[in-house]
C-alpha positions in Angstrom: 6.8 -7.7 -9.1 8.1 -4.1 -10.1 9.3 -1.3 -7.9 6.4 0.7 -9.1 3.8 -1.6 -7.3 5.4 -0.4 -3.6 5.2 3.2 -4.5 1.5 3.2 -5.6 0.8 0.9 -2.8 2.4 3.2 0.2 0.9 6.6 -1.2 -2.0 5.9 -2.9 -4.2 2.7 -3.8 -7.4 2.6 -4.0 -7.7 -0.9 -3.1 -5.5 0.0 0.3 -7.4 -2.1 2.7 -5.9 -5.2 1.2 -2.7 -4.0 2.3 -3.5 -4.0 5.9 -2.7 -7.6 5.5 0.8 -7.3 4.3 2.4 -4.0 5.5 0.7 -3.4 8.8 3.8 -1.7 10.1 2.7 0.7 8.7 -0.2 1.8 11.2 0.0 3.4 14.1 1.9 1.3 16.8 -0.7 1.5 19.3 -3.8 0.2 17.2 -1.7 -2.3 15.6 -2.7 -5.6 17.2 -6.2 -4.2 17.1 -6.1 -3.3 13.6 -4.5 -6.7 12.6 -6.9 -9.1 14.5 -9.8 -7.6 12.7 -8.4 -7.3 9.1 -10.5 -9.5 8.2 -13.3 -7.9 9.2 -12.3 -4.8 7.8 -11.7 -5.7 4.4 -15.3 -7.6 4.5 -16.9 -4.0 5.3 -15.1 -2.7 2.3 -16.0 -5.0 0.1 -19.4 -5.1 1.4 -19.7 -1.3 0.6 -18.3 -1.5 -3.1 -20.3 -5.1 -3.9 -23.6 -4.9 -1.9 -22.8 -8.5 -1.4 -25.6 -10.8 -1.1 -26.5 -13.1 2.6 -24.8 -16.2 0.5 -21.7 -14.1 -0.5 -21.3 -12.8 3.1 -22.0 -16.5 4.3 -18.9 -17.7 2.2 -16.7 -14.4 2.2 -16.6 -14.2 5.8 -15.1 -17.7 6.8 -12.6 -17.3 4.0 -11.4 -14.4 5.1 -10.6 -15.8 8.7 -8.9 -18.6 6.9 -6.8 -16.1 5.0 -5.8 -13.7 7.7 -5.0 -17.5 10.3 -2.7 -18.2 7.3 -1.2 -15.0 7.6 -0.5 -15.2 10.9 1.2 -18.2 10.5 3.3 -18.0 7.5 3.5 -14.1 6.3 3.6 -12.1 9.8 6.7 -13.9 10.7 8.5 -12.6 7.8 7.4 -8.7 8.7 8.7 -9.6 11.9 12.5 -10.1 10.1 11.8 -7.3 8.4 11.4 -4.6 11.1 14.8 -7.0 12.8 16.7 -5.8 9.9 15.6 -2.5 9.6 16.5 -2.3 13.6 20.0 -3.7 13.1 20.6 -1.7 10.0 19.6 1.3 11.7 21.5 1.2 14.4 24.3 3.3 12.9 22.7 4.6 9.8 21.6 3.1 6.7 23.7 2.5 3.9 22.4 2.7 0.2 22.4 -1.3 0.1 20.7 -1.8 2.7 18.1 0.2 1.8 17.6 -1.7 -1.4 17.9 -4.9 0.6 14.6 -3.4 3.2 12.7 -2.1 0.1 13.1 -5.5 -1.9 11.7 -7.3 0.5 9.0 -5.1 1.5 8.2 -5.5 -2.8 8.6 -9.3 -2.0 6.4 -9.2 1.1 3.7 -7.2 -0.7 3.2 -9.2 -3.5 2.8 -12.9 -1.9 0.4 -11.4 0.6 -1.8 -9.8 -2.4 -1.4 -12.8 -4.2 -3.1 -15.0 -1.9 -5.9 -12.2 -0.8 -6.9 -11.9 -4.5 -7.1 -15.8 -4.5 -9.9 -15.1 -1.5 -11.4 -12.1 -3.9 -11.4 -13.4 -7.2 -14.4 -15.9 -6.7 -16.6 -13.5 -5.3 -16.6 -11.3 -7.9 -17.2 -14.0 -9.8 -20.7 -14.7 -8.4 -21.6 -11.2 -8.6 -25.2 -9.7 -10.2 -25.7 -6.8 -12.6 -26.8 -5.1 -9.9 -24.0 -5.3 -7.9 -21.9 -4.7 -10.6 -23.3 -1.3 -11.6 -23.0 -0.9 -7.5 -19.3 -1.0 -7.8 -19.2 1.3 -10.8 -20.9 3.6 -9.5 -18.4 3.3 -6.2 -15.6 3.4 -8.5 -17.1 6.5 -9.9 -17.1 8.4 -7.0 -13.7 7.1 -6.1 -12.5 8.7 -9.3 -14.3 12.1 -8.7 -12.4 12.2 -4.8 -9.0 11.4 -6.4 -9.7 13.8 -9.4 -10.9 16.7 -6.6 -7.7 15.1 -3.9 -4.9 15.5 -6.9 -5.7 16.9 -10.2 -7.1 20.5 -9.7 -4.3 21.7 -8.1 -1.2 23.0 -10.1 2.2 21.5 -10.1 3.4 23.8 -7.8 0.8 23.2 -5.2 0.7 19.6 -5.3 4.5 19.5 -4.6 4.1 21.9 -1.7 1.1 19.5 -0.5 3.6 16.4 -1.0 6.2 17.9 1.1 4.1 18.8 4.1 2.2 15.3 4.2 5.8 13.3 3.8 7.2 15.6 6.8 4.0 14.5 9.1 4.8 11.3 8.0 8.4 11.4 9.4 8.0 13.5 12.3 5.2 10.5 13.7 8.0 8.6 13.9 11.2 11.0 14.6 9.1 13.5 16.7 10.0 17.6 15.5 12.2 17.9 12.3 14.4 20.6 12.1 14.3 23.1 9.3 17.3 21.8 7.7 15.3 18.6 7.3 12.3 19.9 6.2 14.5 22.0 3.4 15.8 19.0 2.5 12.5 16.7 2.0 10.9 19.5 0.3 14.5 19.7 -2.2 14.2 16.1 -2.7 10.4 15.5 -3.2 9.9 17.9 -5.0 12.2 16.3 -8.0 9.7 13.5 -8.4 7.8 13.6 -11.3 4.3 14.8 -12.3 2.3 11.3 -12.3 -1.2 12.1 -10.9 -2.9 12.4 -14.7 -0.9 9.1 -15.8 -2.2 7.4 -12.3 -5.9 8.3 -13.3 -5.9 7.7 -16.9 -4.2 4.1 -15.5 -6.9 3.4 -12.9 -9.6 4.3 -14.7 -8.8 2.3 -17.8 -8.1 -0.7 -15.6 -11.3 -0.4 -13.8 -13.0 -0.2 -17.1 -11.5 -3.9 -18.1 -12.7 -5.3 -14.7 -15.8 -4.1 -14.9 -16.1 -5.4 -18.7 -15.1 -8.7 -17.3 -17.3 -8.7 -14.9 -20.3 -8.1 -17.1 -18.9 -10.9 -19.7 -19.0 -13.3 -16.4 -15.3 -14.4 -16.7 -13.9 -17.3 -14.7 -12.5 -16.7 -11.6 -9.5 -17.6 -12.5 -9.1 -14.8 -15.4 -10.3 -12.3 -12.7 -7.9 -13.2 -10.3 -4.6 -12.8 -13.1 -6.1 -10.2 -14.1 -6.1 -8.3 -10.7 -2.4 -9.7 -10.1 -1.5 -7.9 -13.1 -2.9 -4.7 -12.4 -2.0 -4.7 -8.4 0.8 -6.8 -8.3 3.2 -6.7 -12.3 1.2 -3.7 -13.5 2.8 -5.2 -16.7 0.9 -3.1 -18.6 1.1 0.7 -17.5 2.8 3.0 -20.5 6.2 3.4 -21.0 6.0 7.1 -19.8 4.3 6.4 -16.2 6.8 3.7 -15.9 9.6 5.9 -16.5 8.4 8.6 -14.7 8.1 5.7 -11.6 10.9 4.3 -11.9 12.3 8.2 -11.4 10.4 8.4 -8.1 11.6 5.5 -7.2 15.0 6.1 -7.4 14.6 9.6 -5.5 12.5 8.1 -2.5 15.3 5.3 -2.2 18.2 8.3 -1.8 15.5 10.1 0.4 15.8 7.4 3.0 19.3 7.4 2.9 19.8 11.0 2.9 16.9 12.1 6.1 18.7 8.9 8.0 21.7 10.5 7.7 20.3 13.8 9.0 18.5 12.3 12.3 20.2 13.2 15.4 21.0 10.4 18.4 17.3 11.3 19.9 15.4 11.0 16.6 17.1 7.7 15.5 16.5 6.1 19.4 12.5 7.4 19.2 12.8 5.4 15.3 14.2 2.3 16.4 12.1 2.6 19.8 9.1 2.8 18.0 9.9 0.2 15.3 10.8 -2.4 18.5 7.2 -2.0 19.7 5.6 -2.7 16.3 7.7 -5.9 16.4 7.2 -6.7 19.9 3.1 -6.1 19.0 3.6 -8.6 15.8 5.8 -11.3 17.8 2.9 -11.6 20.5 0.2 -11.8 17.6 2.2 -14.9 16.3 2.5 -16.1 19.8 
């Protein structure tokens, strides 16, 4: 799996509820053992809304989406638990450049077996699904497009990096309290060097939704779905040169973004960090418990 996968994942997927199964850290530390016992549940309403699935495809989605999220519990959640353990030792006394490569590798790593397995769960429902459910998700898709085109694209260059700045500094500050204005100056310096991708991102999802839904019409195999949907949310082997370049960019400047803000945390922000990341571990361990 590429680096770009992680990027489009944290900020902006449309398919984000499957990653509640595989980067729950992510939410809030008090709703995470809520939010993770009922993942499953969760993602069933969402698909529900975008399939209009039938009483046989609930009857069958629903068990298998217990089964997938036990599983989970079992053999994924254990790793996030090592995770957050190294980024608490490695944050102890600031993190160096390698091993924020080593935390963002494996969160790649983590990412892609746990979408892996969840499109295994996906992949046969869609198989099963009517024209009319089909055009239902189209349509869905549609107005997904039109709330991304009206979230991103009307705004000029300037605005939208403005807009980036502020959302990555409420971000921080849920987990650091108040930044200072040095740190704020130094987010909006640093995000503000990543690349224009928001056209390249919707020219990229709307062409892929365009192949799924042509599958889907043609009645593929499950099977073909379900590599299909690795490549696009997992490889994304087949994005243009220029959006990969321009990713690959962003990459590179959110990786020295980490290492640059944890350098500029004082004592108090660090111990509220590393206080708050011990909680989201201590929720996981009792989960596996």
């Amino acid at each position: 799996m590429s680096k770009i996968q992680v990027y489009r994942s944290v900020f902006r997927s449309v398919f984000v509820l499957l990653i509640i199964l595989s980067v729950g850290a992510l939410v809030a530390c008090s709703t995470i053992k809520a939010v993770y016992s009922k993942a499953d549940r969760i993602l069933f309403r969402y698909m529900d809304e975008y399939l209009d699935l039938t009483t046989t495809q609930k009857e069958y989605l629903k068990p298998e989406l217990q089964t997938r999220l036990d599983e989970h519990r079992r053999e994924e959640l254990p790793r996030f638990i090592e995770l957050l353990e190294k980024v608490d030792e490695y944050g102890q006394d600031g993190l160096s450049e390698a091993e924020t490569g080593k935390i963002l590798d494996l969160i790649v790593e983590l990412y892609a077996a746990t979408t892996r397995k969840t499109v295994a769960v996906v992949a046969p429902v869609l198989a099963q699904l009517k024209s009319a459910q089909i055009e239902h998700l189209s349509r869905k898709l549609d107005a997904a497009n039109q709330r991304y085109y009206a979230k991103y694209l009307v705004f000029s260059e300037d605005r939208r990096k403005s807009r980036r700045a502020k959302q990555i500094v409420r971000r921080l500050e849920r987990w650091t309290g108040t930044l200072t204005i040095a740190q704020e100056r130094l987010i909006t310096r640093l995000s503000g060097a990543i690349p224009n991708t928001y056209e390249d991102w919707y020219d990229y999802r709307v062409r892929q939704q365009q192949a799924i839904l042509d599958m889907l019409r043609e009645a593929v195999p499950s099977d073909r779905l379900a590599r299909f949907l690795n490549r696009w949310w997992v490889e994304q082997d087949d994005i243009s040169p220029q959006l990969g370049n321009k990713i690959e960019k962003t990459w590179d400047i959110i990786s020295d973004m980490i290492v640059m803000i944890d350098r500029s945390l004082t004592p108090r922000q660090r111990d509220r960090v590393l206080r708050r990341v011990n909680d989201i571990n201590r929720q996981f361990r009792s989960l596996v418990n």
